[in-house]
py3Dmol code that shows the C-alpha trace and the ligand (Angstrom):
import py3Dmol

protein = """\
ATOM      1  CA  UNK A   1     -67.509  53.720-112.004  1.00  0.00           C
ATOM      2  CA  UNK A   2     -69.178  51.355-110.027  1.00  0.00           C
ATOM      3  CA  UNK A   3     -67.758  49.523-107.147  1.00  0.00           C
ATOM      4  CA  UNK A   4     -68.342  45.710-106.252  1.00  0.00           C
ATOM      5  CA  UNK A   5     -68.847  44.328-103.095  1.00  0.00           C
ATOM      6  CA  UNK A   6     -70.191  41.072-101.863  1.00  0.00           C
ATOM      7  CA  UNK A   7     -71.355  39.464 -98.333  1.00  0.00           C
ATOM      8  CA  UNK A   8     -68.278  37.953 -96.445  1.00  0.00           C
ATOM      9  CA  UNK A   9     -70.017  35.002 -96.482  1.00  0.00           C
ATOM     10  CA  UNK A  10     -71.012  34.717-100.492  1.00  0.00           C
ATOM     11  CA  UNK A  11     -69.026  33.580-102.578  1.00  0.00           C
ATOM     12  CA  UNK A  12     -69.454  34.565-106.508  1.00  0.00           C
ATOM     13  CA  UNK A  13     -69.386  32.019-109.103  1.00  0.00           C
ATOM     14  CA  UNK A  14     -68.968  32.363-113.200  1.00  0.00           C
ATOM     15  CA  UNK A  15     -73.087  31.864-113.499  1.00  0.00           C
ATOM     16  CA  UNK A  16     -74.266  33.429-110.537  1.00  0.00           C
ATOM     17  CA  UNK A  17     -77.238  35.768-111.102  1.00  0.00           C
ATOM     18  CA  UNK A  18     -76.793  37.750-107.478  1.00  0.00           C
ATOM     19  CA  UNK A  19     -73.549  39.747-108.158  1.00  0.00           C
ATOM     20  CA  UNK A  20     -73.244  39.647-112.224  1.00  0.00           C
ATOM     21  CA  UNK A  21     -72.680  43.061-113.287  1.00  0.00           C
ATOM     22  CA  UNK A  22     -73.665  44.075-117.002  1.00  0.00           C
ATOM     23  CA  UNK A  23     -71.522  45.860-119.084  1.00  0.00           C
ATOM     24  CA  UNK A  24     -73.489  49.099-120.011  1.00  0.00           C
ATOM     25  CA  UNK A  25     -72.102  52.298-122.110  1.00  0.00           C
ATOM     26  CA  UNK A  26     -73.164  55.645-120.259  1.00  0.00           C
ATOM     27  CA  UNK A  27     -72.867  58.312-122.972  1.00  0.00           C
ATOM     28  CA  UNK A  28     -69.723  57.093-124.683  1.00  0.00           C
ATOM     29  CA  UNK A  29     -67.989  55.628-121.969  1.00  0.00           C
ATOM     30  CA  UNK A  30     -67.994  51.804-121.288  1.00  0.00           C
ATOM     31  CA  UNK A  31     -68.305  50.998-117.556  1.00  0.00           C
ATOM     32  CA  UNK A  32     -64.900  49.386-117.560  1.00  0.00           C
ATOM     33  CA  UNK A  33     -65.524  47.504-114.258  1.00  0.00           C
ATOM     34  CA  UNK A  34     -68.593  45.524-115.150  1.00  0.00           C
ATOM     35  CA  UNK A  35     -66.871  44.579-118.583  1.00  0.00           C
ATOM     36  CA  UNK A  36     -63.638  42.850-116.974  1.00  0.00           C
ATOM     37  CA  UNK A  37     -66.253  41.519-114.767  1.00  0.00           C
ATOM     38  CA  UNK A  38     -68.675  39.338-116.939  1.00  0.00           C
ATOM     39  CA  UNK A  39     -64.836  38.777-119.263  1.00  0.00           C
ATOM     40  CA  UNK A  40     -63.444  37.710-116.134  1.00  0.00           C
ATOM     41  CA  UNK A  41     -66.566  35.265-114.929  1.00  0.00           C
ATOM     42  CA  UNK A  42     -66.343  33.983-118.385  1.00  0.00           C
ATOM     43  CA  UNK A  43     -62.381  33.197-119.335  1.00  0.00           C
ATOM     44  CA  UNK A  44     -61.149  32.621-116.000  1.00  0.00           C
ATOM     45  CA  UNK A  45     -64.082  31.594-113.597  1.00  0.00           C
ATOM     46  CA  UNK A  46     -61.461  29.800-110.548  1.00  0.00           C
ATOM     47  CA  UNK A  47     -60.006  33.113-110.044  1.00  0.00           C
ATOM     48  CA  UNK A  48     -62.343  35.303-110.538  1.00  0.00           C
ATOM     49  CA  UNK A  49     -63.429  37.768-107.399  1.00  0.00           C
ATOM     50  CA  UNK A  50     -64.851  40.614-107.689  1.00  0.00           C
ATOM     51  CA  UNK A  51     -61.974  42.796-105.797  1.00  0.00           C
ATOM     52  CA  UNK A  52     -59.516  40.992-108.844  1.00  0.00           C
ATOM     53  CA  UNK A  53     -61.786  42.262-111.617  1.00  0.00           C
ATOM     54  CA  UNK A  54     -61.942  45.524-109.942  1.00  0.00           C
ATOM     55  CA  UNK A  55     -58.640  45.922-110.027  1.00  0.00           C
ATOM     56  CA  UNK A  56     -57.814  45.004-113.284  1.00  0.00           C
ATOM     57  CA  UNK A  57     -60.179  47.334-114.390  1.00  0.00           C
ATOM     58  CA  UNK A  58     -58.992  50.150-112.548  1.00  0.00           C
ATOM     59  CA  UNK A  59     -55.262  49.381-113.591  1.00  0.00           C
ATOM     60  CA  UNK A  60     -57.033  48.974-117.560  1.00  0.00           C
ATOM     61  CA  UNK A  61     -57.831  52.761-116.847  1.00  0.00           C
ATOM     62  CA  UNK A  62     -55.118  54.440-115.737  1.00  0.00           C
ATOM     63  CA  UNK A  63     -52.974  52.432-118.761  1.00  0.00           C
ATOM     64  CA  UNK A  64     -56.266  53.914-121.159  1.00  0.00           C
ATOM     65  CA  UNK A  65     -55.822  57.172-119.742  1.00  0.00           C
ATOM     66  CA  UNK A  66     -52.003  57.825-119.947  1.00  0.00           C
ATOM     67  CA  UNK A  67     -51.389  60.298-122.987  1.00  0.00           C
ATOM     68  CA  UNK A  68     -51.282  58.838-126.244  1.00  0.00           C
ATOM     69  CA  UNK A  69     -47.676  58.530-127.575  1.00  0.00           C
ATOM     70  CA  UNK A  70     -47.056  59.485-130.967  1.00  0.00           C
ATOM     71  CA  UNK A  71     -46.304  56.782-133.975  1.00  0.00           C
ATOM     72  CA  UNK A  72     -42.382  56.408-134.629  1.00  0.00           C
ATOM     73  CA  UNK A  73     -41.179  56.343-138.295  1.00  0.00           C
ATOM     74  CA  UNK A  74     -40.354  52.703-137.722  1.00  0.00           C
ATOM     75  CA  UNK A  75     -44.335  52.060-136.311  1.00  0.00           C
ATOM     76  CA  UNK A  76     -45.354  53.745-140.008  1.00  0.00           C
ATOM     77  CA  UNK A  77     -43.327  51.102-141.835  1.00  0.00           C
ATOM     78  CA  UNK A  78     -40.108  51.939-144.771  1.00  0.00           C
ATOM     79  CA  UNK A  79     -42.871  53.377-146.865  1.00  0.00           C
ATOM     80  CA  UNK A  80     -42.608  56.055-144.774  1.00  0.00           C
ATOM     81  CA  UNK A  81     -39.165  56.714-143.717  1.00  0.00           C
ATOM     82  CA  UNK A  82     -38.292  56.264-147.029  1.00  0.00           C
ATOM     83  CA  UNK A  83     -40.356  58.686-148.679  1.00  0.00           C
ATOM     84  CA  UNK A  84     -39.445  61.498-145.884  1.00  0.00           C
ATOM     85  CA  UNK A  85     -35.881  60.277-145.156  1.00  0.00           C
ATOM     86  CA  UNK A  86     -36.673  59.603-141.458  1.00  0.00           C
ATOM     87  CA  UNK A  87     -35.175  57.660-139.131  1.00  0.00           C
ATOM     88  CA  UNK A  88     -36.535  55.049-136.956  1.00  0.00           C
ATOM     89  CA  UNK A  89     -36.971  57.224-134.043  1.00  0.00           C
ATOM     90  CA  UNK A  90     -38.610  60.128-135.835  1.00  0.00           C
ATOM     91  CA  UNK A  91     -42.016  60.510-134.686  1.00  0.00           C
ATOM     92  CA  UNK A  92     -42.701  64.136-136.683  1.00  0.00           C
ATOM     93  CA  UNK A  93     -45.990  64.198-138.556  1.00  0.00           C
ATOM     94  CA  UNK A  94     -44.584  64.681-141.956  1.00  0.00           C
ATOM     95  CA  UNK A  95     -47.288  66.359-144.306  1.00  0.00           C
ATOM     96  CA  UNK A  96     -48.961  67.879-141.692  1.00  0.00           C
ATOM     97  CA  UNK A  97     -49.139  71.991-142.199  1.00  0.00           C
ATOM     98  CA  UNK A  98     -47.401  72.143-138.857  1.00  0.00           C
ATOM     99  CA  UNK A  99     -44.627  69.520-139.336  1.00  0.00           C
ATOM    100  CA  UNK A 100     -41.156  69.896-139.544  1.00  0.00           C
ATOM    101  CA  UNK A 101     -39.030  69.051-142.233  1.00  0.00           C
ATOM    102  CA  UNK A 102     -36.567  68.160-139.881  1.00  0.00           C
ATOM    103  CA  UNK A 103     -36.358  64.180-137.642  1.00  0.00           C
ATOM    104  CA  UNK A 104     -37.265  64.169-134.643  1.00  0.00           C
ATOM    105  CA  UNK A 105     -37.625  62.345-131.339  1.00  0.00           C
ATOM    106  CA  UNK A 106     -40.688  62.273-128.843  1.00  0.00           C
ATOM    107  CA  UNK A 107     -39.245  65.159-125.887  1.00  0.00           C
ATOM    108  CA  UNK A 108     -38.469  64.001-122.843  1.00  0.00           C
ATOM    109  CA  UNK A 109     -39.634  66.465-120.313  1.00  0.00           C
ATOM    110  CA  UNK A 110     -39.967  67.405-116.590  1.00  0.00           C
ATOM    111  CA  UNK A 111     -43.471  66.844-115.578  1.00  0.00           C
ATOM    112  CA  UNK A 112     -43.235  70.416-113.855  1.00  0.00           C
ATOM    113  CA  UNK A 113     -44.378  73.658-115.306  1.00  0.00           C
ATOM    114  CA  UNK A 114     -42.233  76.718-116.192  1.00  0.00           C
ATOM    115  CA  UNK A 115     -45.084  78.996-115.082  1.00  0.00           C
ATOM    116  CA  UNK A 116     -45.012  76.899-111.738  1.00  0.00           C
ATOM    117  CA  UNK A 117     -41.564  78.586-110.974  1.00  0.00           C
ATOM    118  CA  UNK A 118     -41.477  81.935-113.265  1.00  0.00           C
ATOM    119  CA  UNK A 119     -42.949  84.363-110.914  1.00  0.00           C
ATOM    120  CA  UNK A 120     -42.252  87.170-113.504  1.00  0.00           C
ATOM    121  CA  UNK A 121     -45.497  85.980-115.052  1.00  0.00           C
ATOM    122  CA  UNK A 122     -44.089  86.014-118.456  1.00  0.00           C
ATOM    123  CA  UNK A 123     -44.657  82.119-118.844  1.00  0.00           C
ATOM    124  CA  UNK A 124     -48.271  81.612-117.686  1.00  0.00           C
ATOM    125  CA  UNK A 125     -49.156  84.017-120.295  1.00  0.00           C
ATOM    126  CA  UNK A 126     -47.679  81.360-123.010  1.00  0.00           C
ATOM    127  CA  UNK A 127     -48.454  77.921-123.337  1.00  0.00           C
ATOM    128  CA  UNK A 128     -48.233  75.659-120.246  1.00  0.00           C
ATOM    129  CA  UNK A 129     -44.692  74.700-120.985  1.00  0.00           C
ATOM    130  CA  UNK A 130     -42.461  72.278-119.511  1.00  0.00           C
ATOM    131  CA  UNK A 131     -39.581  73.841-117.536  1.00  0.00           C
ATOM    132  CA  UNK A 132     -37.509  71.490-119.548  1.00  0.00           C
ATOM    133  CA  UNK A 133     -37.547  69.562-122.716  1.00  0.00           C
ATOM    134  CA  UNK A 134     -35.169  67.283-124.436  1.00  0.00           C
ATOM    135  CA  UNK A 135     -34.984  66.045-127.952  1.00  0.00           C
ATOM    136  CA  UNK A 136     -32.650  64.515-131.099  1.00  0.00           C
ATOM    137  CA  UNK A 137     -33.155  66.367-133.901  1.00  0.00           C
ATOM    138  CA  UNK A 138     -31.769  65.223-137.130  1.00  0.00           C
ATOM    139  CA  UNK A 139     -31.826  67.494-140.267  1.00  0.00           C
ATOM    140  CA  UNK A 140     -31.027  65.322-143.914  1.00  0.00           C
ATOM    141  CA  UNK A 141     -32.845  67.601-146.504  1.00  0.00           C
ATOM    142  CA  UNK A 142     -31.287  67.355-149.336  1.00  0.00           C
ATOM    143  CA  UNK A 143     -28.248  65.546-147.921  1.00  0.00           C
ATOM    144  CA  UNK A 144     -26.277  64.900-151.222  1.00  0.00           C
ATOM    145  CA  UNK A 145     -26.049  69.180-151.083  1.00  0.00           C
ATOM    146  CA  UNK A 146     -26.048  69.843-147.534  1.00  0.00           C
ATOM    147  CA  UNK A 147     -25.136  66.592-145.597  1.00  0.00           C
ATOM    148  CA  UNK A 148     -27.187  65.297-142.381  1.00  0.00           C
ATOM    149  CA  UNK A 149     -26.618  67.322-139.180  1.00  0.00           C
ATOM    150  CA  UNK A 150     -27.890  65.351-135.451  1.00  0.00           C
ATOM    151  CA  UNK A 151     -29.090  67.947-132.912  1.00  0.00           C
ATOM    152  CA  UNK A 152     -29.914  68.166-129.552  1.00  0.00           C
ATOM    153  CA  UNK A 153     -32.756  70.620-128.830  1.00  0.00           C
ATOM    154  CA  UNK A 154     -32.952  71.987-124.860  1.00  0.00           C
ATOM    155  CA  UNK A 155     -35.641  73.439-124.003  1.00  0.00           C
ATOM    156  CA  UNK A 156     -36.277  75.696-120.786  1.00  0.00           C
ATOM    157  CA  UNK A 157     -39.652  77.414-120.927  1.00  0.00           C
ATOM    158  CA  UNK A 158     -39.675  79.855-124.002  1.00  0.00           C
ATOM    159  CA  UNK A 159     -36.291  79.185-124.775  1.00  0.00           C
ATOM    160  CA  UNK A 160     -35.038  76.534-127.260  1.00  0.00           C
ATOM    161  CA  UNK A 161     -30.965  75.743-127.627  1.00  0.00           C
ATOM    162  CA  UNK A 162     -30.244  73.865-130.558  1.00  0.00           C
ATOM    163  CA  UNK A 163     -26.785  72.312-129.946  1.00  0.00           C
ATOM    164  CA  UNK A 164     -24.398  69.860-131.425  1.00  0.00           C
ATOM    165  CA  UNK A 165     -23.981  66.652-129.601  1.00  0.00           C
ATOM    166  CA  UNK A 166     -20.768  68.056-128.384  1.00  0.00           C
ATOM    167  CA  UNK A 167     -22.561  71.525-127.025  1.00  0.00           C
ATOM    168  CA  UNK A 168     -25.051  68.824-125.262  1.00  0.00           C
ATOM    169  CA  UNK A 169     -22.287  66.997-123.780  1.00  0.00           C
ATOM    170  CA  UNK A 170     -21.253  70.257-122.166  1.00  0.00           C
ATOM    171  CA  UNK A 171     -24.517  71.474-120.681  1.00  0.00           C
ATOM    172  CA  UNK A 172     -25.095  67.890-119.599  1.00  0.00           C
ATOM    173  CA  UNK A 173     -22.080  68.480-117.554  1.00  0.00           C
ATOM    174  CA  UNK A 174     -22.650  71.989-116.237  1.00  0.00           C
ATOM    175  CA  UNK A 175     -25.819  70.854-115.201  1.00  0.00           C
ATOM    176  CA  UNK A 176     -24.523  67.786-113.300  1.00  0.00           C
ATOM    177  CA  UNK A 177     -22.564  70.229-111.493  1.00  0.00           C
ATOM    178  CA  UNK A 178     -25.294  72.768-110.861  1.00  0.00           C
ATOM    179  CA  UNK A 179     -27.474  69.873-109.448  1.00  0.00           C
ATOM    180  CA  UNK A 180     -24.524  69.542-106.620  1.00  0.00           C
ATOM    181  CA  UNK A 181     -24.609  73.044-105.530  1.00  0.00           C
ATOM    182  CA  UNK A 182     -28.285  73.276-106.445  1.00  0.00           C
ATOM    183  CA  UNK A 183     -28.563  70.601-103.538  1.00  0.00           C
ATOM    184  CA  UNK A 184     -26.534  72.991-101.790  1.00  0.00           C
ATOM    185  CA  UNK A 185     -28.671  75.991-101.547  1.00  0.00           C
ATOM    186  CA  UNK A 186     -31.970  74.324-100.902  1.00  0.00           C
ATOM    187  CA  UNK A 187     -30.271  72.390 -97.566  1.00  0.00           C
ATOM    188  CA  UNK A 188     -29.758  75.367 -96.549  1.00  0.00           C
ATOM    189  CA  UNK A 189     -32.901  77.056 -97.248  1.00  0.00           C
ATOM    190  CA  UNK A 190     -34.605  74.444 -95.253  1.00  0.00           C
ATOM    191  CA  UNK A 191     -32.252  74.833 -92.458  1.00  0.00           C
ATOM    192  CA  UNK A 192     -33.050  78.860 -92.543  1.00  0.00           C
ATOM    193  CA  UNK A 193     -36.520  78.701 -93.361  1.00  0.00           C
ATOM    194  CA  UNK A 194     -36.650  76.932 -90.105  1.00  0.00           C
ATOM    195  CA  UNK A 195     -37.064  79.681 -88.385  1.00  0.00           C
ATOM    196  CA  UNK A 196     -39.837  81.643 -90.853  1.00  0.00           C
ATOM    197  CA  UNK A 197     -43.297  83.017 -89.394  1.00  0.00           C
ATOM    198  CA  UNK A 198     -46.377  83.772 -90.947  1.00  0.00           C
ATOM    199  CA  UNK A 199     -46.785  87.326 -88.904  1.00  0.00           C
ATOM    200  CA  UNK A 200     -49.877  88.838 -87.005  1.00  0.00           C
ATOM    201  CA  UNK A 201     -52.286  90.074 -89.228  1.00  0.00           C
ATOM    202  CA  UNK A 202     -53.310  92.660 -86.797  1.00  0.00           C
ATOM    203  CA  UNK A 203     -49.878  94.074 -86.151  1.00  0.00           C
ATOM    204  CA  UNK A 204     -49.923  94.246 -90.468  1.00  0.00           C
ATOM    205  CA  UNK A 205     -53.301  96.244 -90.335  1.00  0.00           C
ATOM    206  CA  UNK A 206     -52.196  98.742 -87.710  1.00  0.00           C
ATOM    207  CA  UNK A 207     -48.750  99.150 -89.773  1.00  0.00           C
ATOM    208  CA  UNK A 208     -51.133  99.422 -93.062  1.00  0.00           C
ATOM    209  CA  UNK A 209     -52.858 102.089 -91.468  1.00  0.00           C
ATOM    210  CA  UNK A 210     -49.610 104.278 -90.461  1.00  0.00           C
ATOM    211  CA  UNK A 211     -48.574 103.968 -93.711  1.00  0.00           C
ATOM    212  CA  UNK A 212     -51.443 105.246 -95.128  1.00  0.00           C
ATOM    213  CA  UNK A 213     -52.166 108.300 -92.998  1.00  0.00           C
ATOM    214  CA  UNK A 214     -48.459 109.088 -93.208  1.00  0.00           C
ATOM    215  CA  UNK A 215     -48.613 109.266 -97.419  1.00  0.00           C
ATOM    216  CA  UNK A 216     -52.249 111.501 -96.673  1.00  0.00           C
ATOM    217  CA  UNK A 217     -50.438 113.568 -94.262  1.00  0.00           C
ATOM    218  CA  UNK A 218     -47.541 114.628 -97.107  1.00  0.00           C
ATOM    219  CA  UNK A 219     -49.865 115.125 -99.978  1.00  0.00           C
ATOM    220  CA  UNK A 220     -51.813 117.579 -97.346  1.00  0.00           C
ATOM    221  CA  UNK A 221     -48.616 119.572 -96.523  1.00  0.00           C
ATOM    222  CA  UNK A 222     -47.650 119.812-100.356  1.00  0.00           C
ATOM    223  CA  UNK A 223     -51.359 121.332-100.972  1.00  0.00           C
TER     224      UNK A 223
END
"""
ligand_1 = """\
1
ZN
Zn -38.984 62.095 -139.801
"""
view = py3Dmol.view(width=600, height=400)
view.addModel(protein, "pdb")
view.setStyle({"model": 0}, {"cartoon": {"style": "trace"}})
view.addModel(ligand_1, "xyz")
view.setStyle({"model": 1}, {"stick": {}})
view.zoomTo()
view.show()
């Protein structure tokens, strides 16, 4: 991405030739910043400068480049939710090999990784999961036989807890409660690790070294 500058002194204008920049595509990618540029020098040519057209291109960006969000039932239109039975909220594929025949909303998630904290190593050979998920989950198939049943669906790495609103209610509470003595332990981790050192790397090679000749001087005396 190209930045724009200009001489203290210069001041740019809607036609002038000096500091126009042209939109170009490089590969597939439009050069965002010279595009709100020449928009900008064309719509709105009293307040253009070219540190305002920078910036609105570099906030355009980082909106483009946020993860796309999946369609809602309600997005897809009642064609949809009436032909799976979904609710407004759902935002399940329906038709898709992978889909569930189950309602669902998007997750909500913490934006850290299980295998971030797992140090058994288990996780990072999965998937990059969050270390925890959140979801409604309604299941209506067939209703008239088997009724309509709302969900809540906890994830924590691997794991998956599918729980009645009630159950939710409850873990929502032990967890409130956890987060209190949570805070707990990690004050006082920080006031104890206050005192941590990193250790001589020397002293570790000599003690490496004893070690070793120690273990080669039993498996001598057992020969
Ligand atoms: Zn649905």
């Amino acid at each position: 991405m190209r930045h724009l500058t200009t001489s203290p002194t210069h001041t740019a204008t809607a036609d002038d030739p000096q500091t126009e920049v042209r939109p170009r595509i490089e590969g597939d990618t439009l050069d965002l910043t010279a595009a709100v540029d020449q928009a900008m020098r064309k719509t709105l040519p009293t307040e253009y400068t070219p540190e305002l057209a920078a910036q609105i291109a570099a906030d355009t960006e980082a909106r483009l480049n946020q993860p796309a969000r999946p369609l809602t039932a309600a997005q897809r239109g009642d064609e949809w939710m009436n032909r799976w039975g979904c609710p407004g909220f759902c935002v399940e594929a329906h038709g898709d090999p992978m889909a569930s025949e189950a309602h669902s909303t998007a997750p909500v998630e913490t934006p850290l990784r299980v295998s971030e904290l797992d140090h058994s190593g288990y996780s990072s050979n999965g998937e990059d999961l969050p270390w925890m998920t959140a979801q409604v989950v309604v299941v209506n198939e067939k209703a008239q036989a088997y009724g309509r049943a709302t969900q809540i669906w906890l994830g924590y790495g691997v794991h998956l807890a599918e729980m009645t609103p009630a159950q939710g209610r409850a873990a929502l509470d032990e967890l409130r409660a956890f987060t209190v003595r949570l805070a707990a332990v990690v004050d006082l981790a920080e006031q104890v690790a206050a005192d941590d050192f990193p250790g001589d790397p020397e002293v570790a090679r000599l003690d490496t070294e004893a070690t070793e000749k120690r273990i080669a001087g039993v498996s001598k005396r057992r020969r």
